[in-house]
TORTI-564911 format. One line per field, with one value per residue (C-alpha): x, y, z; residue in three letters; chain. Coordinates in nm, 3 decimals, m for minus. Layout:
residues N
east	X|...
north	Y|...
up	Z|...
residuo	ALA|...
cadena	A|...
***
This chain:
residues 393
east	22.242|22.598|22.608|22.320|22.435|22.746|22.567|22.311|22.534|22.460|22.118|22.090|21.808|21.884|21.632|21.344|21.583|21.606|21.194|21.103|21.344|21.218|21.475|21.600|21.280|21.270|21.629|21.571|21.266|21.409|21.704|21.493|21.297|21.583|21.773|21.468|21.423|21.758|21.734|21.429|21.591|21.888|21.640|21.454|21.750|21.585|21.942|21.759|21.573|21.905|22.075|21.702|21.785|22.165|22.020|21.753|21.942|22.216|22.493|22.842|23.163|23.336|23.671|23.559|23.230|23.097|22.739|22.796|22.757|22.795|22.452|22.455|22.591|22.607|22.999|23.191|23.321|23.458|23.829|23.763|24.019|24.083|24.239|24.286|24.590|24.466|24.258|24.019|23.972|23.993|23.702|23.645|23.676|23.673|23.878|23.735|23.539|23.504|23.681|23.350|23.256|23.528|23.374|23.077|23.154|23.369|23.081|23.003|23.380|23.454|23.180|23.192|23.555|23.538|23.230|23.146|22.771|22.560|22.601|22.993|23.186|23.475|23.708|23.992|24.191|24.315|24.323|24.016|24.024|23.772|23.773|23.752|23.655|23.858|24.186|24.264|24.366|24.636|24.574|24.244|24.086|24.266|24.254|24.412|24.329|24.311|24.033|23.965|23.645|23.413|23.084|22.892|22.634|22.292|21.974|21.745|21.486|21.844|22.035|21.904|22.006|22.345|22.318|22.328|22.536|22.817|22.755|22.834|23.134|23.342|23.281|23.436|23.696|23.787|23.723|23.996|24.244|24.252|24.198|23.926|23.543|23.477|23.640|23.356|23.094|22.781|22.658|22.342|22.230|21.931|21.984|22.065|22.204|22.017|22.076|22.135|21.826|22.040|22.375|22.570|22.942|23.144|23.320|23.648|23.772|24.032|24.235|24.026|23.647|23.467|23.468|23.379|23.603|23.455|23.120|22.872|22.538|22.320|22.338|22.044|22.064|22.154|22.511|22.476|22.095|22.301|22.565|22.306|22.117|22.449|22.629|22.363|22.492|22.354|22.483|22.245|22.327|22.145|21.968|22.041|21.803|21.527|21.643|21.560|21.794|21.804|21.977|22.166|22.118|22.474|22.577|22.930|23.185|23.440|23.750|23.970|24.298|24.496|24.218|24.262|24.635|24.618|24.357|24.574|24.889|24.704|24.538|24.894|25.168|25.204|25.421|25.463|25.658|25.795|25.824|26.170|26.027|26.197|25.964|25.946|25.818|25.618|25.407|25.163|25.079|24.873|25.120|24.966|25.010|25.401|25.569|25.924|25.794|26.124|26.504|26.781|27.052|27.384|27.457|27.861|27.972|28.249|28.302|28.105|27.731|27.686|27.773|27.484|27.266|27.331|27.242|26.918|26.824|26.864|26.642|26.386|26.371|26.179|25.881|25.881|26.028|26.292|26.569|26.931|27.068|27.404|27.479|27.438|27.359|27.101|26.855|26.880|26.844|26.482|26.372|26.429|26.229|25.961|25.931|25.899|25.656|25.854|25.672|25.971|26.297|26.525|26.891|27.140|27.437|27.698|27.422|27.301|27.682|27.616|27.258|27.127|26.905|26.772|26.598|26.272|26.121|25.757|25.718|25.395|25.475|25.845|25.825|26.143|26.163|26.454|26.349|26.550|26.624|26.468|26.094|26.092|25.933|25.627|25.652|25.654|25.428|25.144|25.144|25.161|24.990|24.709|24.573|24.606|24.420|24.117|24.039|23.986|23.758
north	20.901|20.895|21.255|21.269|21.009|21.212|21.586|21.364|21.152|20.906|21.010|20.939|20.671|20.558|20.335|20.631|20.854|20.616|20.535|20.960|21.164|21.240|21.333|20.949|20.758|20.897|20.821|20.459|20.398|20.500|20.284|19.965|20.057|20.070|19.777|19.558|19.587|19.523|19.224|19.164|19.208|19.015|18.699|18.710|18.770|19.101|19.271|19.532|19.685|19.649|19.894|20.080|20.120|20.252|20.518|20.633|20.702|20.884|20.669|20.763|20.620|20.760|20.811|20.956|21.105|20.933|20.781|20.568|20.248|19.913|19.670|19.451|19.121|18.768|18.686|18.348|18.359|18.002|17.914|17.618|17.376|16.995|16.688|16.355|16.203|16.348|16.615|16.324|16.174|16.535|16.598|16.949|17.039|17.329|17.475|17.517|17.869|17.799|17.577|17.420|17.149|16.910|17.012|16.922|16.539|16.473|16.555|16.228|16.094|16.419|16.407|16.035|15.953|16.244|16.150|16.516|16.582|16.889|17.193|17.166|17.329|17.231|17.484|17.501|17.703|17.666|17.795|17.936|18.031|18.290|18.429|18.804|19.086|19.377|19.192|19.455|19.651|19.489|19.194|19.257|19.095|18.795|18.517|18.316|18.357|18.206|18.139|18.100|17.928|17.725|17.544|17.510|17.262|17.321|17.140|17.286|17.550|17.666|17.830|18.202|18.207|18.088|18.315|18.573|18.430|18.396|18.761|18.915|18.655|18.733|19.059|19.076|18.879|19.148|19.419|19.272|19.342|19.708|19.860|20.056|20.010|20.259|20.086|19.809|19.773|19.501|19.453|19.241|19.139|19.229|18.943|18.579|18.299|18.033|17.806|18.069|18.207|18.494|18.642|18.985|19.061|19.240|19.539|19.698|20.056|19.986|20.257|20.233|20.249|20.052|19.668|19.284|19.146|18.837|18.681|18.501|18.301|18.078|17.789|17.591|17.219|17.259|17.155|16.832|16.726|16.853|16.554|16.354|16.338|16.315|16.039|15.812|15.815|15.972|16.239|16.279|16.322|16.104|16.270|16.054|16.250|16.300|15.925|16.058|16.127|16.462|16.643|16.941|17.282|17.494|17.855|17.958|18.211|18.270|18.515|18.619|18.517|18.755|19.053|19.016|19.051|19.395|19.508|19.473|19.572|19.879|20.000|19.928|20.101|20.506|20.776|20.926|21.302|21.278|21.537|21.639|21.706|21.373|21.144|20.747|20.469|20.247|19.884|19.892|19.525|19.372|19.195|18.897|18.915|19.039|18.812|18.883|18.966|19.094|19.201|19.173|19.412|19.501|19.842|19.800|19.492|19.435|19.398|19.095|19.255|19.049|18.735|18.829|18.921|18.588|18.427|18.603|18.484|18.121|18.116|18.318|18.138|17.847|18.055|18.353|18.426|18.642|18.844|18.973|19.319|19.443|19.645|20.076|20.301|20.195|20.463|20.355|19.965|20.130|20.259|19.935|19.731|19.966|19.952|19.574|19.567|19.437|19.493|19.508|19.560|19.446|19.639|19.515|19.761|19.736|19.801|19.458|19.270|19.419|19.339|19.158|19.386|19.500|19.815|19.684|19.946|19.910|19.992|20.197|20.413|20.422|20.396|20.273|20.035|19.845|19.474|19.187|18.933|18.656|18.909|18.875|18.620|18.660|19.055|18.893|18.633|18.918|19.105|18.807|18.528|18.409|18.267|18.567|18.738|18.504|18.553|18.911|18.876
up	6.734|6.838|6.846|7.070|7.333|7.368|7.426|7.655|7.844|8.116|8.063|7.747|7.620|7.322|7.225|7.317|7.060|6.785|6.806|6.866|6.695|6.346|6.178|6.266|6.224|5.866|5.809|5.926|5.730|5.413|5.472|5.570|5.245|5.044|5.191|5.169|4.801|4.761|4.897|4.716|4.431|4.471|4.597|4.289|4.096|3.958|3.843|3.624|3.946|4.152|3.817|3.876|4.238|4.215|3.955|4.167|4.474|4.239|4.378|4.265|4.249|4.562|4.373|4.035|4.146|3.802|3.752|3.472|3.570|3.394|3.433|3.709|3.653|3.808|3.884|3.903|4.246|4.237|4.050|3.837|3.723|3.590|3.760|3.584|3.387|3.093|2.892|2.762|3.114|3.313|3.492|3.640|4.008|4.177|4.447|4.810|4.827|5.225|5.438|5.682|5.475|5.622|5.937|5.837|5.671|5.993|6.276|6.369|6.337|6.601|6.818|6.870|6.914|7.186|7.333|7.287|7.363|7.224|7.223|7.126|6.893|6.645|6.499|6.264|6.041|5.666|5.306|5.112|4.732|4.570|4.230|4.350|4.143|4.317|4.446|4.587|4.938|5.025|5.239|5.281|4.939|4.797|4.592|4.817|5.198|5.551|5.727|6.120|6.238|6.441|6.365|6.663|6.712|6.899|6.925|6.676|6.808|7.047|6.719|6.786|7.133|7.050|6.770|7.010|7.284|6.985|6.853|7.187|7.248|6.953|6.972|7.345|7.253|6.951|7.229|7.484|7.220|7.363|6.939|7.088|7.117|6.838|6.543|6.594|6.450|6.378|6.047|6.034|5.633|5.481|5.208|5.396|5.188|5.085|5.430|5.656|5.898|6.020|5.962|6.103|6.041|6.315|6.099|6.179|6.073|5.846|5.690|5.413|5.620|5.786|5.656|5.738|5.993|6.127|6.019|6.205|6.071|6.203|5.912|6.041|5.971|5.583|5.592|5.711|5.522|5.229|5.287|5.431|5.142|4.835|5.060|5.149|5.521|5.821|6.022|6.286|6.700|6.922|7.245|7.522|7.740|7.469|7.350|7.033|6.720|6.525|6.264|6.463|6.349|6.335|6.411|6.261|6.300|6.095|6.084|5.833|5.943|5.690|5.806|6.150|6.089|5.914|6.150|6.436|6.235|6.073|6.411|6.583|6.406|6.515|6.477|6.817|6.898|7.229|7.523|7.395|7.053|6.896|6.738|6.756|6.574|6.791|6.677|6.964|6.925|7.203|7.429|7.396|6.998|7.007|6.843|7.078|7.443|7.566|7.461|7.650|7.586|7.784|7.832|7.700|7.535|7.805|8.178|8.197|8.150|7.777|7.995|8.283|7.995|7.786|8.092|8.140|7.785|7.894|8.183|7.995|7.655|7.795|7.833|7.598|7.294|7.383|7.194|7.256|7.094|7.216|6.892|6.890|7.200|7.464|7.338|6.964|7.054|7.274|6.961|6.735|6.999|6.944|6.609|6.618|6.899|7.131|7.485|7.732|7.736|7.994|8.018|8.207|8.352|8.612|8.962|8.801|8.893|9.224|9.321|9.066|8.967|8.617|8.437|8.270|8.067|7.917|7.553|7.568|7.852|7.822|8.222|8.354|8.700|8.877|8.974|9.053|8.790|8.964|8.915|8.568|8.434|8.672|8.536|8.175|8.217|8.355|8.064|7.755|7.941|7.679|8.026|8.197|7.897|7.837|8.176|8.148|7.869
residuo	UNK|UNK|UNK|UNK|UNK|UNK|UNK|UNK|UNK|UNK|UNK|UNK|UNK|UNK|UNK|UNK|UNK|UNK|UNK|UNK|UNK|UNK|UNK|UNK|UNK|UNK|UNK|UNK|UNK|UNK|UNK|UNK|UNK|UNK|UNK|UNK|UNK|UNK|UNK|UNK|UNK|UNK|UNK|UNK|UNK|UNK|UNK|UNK|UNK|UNK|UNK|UNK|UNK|UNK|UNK|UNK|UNK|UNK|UNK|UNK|UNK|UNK|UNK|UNK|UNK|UNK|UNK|UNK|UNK|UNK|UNK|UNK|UNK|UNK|UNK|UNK|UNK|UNK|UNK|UNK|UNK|UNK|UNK|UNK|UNK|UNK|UNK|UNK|UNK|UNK|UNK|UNK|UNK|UNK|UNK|UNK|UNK|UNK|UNK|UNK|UNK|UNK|UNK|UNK|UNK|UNK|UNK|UNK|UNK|UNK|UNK|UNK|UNK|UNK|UNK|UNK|UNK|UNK|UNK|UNK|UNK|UNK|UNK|UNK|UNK|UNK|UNK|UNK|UNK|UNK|UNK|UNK|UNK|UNK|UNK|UNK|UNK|UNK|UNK|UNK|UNK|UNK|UNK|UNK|UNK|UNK|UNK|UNK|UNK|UNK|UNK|UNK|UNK|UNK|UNK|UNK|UNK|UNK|UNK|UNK|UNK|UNK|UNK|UNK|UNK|UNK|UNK|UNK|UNK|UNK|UNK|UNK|UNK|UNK|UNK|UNK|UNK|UNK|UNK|UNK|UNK|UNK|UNK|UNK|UNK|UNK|UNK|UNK|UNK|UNK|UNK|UNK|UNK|UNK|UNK|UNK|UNK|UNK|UNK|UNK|UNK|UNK|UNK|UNK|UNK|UNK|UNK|UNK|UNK|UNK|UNK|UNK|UNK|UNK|UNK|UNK|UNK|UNK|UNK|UNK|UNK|UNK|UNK|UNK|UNK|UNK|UNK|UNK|UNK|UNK|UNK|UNK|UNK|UNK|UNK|UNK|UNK|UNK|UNK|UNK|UNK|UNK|UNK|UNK|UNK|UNK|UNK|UNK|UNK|UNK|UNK|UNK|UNK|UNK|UNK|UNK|UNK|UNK|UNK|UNK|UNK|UNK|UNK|UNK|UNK|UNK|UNK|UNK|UNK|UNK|UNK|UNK|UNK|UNK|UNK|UNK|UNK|UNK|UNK|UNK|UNK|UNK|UNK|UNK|UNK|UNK|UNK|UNK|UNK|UNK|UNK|UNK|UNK|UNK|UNK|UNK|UNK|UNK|UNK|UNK|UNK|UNK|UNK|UNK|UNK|UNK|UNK|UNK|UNK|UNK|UNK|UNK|UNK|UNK|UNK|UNK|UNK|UNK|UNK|UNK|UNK|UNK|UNK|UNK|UNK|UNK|UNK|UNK|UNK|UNK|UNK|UNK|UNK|UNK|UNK|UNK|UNK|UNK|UNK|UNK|UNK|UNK|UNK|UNK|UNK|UNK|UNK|UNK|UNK|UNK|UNK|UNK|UNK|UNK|UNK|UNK|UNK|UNK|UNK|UNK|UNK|UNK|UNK|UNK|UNK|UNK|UNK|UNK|UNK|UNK|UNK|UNK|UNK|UNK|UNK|UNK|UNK|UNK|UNK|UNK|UNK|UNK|UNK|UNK|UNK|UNK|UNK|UNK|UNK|UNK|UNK|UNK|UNK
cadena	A|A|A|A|A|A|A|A|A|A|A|A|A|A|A|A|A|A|A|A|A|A|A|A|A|A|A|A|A|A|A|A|A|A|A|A|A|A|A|A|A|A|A|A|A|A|A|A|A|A|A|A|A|A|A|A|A|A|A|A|A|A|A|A|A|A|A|A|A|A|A|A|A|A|A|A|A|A|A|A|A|A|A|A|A|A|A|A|A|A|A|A|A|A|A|A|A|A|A|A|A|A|A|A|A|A|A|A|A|A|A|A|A|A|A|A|A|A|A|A|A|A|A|A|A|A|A|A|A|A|A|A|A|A|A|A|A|A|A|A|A|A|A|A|A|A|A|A|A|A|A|A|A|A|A|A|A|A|A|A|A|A|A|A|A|A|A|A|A|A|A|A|A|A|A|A|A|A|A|A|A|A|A|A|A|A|A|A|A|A|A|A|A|A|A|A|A|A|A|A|A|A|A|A|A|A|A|A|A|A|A|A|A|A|A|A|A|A|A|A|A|A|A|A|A|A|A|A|A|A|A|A|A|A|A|A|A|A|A|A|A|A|A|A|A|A|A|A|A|A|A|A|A|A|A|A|A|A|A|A|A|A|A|A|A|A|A|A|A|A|A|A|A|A|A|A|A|A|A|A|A|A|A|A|A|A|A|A|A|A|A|A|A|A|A|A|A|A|A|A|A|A|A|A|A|A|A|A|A|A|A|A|A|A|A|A|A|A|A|A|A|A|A|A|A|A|A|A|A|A|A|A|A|A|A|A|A|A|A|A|A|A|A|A|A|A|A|A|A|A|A|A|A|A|A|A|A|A|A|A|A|A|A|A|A|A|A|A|A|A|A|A|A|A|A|A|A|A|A|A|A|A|A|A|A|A|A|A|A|A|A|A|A
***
């Protein structure tokens, strides 16, 4: 398909392709057929037809090329452990395999201190603990992980169209990164969990292929009937303009905090060869994301440019993060800000004791310009402004 919108171009129609080309309507059928007993497998918890199903399609392990597989078995995802003054009294308990449940038993305290009427949203970050098989990949599989997200509550009968207002949402906001359209992709599961009515992962091309990113489900009203129903207490929205009260139904997204990380660090970090044959090391974080947004560095260490440079640092570290290197050559202390990301550096030399005047040079483009001192924090500011880059979205 991709192949074909690219020899096609502007022309191309891709849904007329997808439902006419044979070669692809036989591919897709097989797939559905595949992926649908899969998940009718995995409902029914048929784990001799999913073994059935590996064997038939003569799947291999991409690393050994070998076909003998183990049978398929159920796995403890969750870490268990004991609390209580001692073993007699300890009672088991088990670690938090997600982090929305304290969402959930807080959405009336939330939404009625703040008055907050539906649809609204409440987001928040923290630690998640799962009792992984392949802990493996670096950062990208762990026991012990952060996760980013949002429950968003809708009136039921709204959840798929914020289903799909969310989809496309998160998946711009991923996009204005600048890591390139093509290492995106949607993922939408055959196999839903047990509360879920739909459910798609945005993927990301990792060094190692193509792999979940950022999830979003629609939940329905599970959560909440689910604490409704073990705490006795009610956690149901009233409808001032239905005057009525219902349970709300949820959509979710929710980010891997460590993932996102090594996405943008993976998809950042290059090895450039310049013009003059020399090569560089460059982070090319998003602005935004830089952790130091500029570097100040005199050109000598005398004649009173580390004092104009010092100052420079004090009117700018109000707003940014800022750093100051004076040791090595000009061209060496360049090529350290590069490897650390850093998106600008600012050189003072002896035209600035003169005119007050600076060279800013960008990190990407290694474009050199001369601006006065009192231009750079609006210069800044344009480039690493979260404002500035939420509003582009």
């Amino acid at each position: 398909i991709e192949k074909a919108s690219i020899r096609f171009g502007e022309s191309f129609n891709r849904e007329e392709f997808v439902t006419t080309n044979a070669r692809v309507v036989e591919y897709l059928s097989k797939k559905n057929e595949i992926l649908s007993r899969m998940a009718r497998s995995l409902e029914t918890e048929n784990l001799a037809d999913v073994k059935a199903l590996i064997e038939e399609l003569e799947s291999a392990c991409p690393d050994s090329g070998s076909r003998n597989w183990t049978e398929v078995k159920q796995f403890n995802l969750m870490f268990g452990t004991k609390i209580g003054a001692s073993a007699e009294s300890a009672m088991d308990l088990y670690l938090r395999p997600e982090t929305a449940q304290g969402i959930f038993v807080n959405f009336l305290n939330v939404q009625k201190s703040g008055r907050m009427k539906i649809p609204f949203g409440i987001a928040q970050t923290g630690k998640a603990f799962r009792n992984e098989i392949v802990a493996r990949q670096f950062i990208f599989r762990m026991r012990e992980f952060e996760q980013m997200e949002m429950q968003f509550f809708v009136k039921p009968g709204e959840e798929m169209k914020y289903y799909e207002y969310w989809k496309t949402t998160r998946l711009n906001w991923h996009l204005s990164l600048g890591l390139g359209k093509d290492n995106y992709r949607f993922h939408d599961h055959e196999k839903l969990a047990h509360y879920a009515n739909a459910a798609a992962d945005i993927e990301f091309n990792f060094p190692f292929g193509f792999k979940e990113l950022e999830g979003i489900h629609s939940r329905t009203d599970f959560d909440l009937k689910a604490h409704e129903k073990f705490s006795g207490k009610k956690l149901q929205y009233f409808d001032t303009e239905t005057n009525s009260n219902y349970t709300p139904y949820v959509v979710e997204t929710s980010v891997g905090l460590d993932r996102m990380f090594l996405a943008v660090f993976s998809n950042s970090l290059k090895e450039e060869t310049l013009e003059d044959g020399s090569t560089r090391t460059v982070l090319q974080l998003p602005s935004v994301l830089a952790p130091t947004k500029a570097a100040v560095l005199p050109l000598i260490k005398r004649d009173g440019l580390p004092e104009v440079a010092r100052k420079i640092i004090e009117d700018l570290k109000w707003d940014f993060n800022v750093a100051y290197d004076e040791k090595d050559a000009v061209g060496r202390r360049y090529r350290r800000q590069d490897a650390l990301g850093t998106p600008f550096c600012i050189t003072v030399d002896h035209q600035t004791l003169e005119d007050e005047t600076v060279t800013i040079r960008h990190r990407d483009t290694m474009k050199q310009d001369r601006v006065k001192i009192s231009e750079l924090r609006d210069i800044i500011n344009n480039e690493v402004s979260v404002k500035n880059w939420l509003m582009k979205m």
